[in-house]
N, C-alpha and C positions, 0 to 999 in steps of 0.2 A: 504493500500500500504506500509506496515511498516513488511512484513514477515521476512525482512533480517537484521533490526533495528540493532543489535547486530554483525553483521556477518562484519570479515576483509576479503576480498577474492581476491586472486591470479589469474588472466589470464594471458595464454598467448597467442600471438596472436592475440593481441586486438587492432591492427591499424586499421583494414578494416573486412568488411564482417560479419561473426557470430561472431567474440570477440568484435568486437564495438558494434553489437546490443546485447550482452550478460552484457557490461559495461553499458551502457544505461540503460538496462531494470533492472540489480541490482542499480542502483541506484535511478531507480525510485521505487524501493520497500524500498529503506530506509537500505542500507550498510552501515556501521560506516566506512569502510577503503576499499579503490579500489588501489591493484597495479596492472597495465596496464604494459606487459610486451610484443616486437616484436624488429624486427631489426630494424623500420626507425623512429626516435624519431621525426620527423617533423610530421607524421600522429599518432603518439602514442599524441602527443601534442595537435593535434585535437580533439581527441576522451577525454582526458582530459576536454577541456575548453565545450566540449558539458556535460562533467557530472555534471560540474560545475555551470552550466547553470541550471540543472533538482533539484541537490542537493548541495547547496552551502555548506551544513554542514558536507558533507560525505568526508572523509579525501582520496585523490588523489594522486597516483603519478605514476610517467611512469619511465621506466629502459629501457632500448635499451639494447638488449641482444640476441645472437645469442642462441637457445635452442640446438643446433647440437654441444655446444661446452662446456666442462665440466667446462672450468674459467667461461666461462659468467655463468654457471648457478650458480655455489659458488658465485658470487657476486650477481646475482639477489635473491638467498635463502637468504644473509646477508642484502641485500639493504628492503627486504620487512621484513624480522622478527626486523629487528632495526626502521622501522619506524612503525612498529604493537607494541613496547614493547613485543617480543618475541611469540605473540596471533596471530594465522592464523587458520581460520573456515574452510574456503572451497577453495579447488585447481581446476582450472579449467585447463587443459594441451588440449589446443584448437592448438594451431601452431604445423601449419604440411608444410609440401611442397611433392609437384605431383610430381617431378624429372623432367625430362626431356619431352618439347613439341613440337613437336605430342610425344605420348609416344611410347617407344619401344616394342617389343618382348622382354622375356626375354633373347633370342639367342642372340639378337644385343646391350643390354644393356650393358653400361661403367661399369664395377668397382666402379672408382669412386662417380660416379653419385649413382649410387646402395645404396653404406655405406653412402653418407649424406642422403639420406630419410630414410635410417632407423636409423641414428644417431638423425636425426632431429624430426620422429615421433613417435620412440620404445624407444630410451636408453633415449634420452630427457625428455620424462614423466617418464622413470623407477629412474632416478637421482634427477628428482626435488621430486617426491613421498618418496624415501628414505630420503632426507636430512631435507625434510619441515614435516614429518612425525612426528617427537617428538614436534611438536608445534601443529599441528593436532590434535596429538591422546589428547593430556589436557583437552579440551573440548569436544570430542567424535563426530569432525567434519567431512564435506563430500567431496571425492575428487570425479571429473569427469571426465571423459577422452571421446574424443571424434573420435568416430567413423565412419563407412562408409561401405553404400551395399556393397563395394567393400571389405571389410573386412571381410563376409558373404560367399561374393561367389569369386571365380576366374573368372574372365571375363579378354579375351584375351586383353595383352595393357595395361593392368592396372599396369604390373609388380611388381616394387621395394611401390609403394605406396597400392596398395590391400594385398602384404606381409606383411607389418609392423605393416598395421589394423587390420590382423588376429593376429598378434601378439600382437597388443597392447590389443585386445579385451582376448587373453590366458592369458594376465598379468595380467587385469584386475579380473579377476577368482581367478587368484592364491593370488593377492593381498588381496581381495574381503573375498575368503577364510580363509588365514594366519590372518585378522584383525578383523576375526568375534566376536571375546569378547571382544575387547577393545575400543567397541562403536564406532569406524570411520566405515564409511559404503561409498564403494567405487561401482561404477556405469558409467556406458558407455552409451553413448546417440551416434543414428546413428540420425542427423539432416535431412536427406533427400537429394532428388534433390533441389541446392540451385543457386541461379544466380549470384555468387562470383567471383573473379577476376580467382581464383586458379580452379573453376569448366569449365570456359569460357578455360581457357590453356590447362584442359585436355581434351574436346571435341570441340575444335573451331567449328566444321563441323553443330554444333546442334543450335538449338534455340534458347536463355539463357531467351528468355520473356516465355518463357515454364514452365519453374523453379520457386522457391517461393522465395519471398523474404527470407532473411536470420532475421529478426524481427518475424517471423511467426513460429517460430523454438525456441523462447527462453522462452516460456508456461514451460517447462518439467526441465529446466537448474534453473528456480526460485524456484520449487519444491525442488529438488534433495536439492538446496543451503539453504533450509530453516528446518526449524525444524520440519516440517509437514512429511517430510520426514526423522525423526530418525527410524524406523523399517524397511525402504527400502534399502538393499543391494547385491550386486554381481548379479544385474538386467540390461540386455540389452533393454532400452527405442528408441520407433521410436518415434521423434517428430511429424512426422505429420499423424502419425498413431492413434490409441485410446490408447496411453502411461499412462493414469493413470488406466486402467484397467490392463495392462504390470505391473504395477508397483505395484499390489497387489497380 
């Protein structure tokens, strides 16, 4: 249980849902450094005192930080390379937001509402990837981005949040591409149908005991963030798919 032993790694989104049980599960594999990044520092404090709990030795800390907004992300890229000694292994760009619920058509969709999900789930991992990128590439580390069927395909309703996925998954490519000889190896995981707060807001009408937990999804994210996976890159993983066969 020690695959991450060495590894400092970056979430964000780690109050609830898949970034608590992705902080969780790195550190029950043995992380040296967990920064736990979202907007409500009272549930980011939670997910702290639970790592705490699994790995008292693994160095902890939460940032309250909006990803939709370019000062927070300057201070959350400064807040985690200063408490790393400038060392950051693996990026995890997990916080997203569904926009608006029920969700729109694109016809009746706000503007505004539009440009914060995609500031929140496109330019937001393109700015923390840029900035945290020369402390990255040192060690020939791995960044994640995480994705969604909805990214895939267009399905009506989905709007401003199935947009930014297909864009984050094009960026992921080009990123993926651009970084192919400098040993960072960059990869997109679609988690699945998950029972999440943010999955319950975009489909209230559906079943959410339907859905899998969000701990059952974090198999492919321990990979990706480990050394096992140095030769895996610019690969779209389904976690609850046969993703280590994807991944070869």
């Amino acid at each position: 249980m020690n695959k991450l032993h060495d590894k400092n790694i970056l979430i964000t989104g780690a109050s609830q849902g898949l970034g608590r049980e992705l902080a969780l599960a790195f550190a029950k594999n043995g992380a040296a450094g967990l920064a736990l990044a979202a907007r409500h520092l009272t549930a980011l404090q939670n997910v702290r005192d639970g790592v705490r709990q699994i790995a008292p030795a693994t160095n902890v800390l939460t940032i309250e930080a909006d990803v939709s907004k370019a000062k927070d992300i300057e201070r959350l890229v400064a807040t985690t390379l200063d408490a790393f000694a400038g060392r950051l292994d693996v990026l995890v760009n997990n916080a997203s937001t569904i926009g608006p619920s029920p969700m729109p058509f694109l016809l009746d969709y706000p503007l505004e509402d539009f440009q914060n999900v995609l500031h929140t789930n496109l330019i937001g991992p393109f700015l923390l990837i840029k900035q945290l990128l020369p402390a990255i590439i040192e060690n020939g580390g791995s960044i994640i981005n995480v994705t969604s069927d909805a990214g895939a395909n267009g399905y009506p309703g989905w709007g401003a949040y199935g947009i930014s996925k297909f864009g984050l998954e094009g960026m992921s490519q080009t990123w993926a591409s651009e970084l192919g000889e400098t040993g960072v190896r960059v990869n997109w995981v679609d988690p699945g149908n998950m029972n999440t707060a943010m999955h319950r807001a975009a489909e209230p009408e559906e079943d959410p005991s339907e859905w899998s937990d969000p701990a059952a999804a974090v198999d492919v994210f321990v990979f990706l963030a480990s050394d096992e996976s140095k030769a895996v890159t610019g690969k779209r993983l389904r976690a609850q798919e046969n993703w280590r066969a994807e991944a070869m």
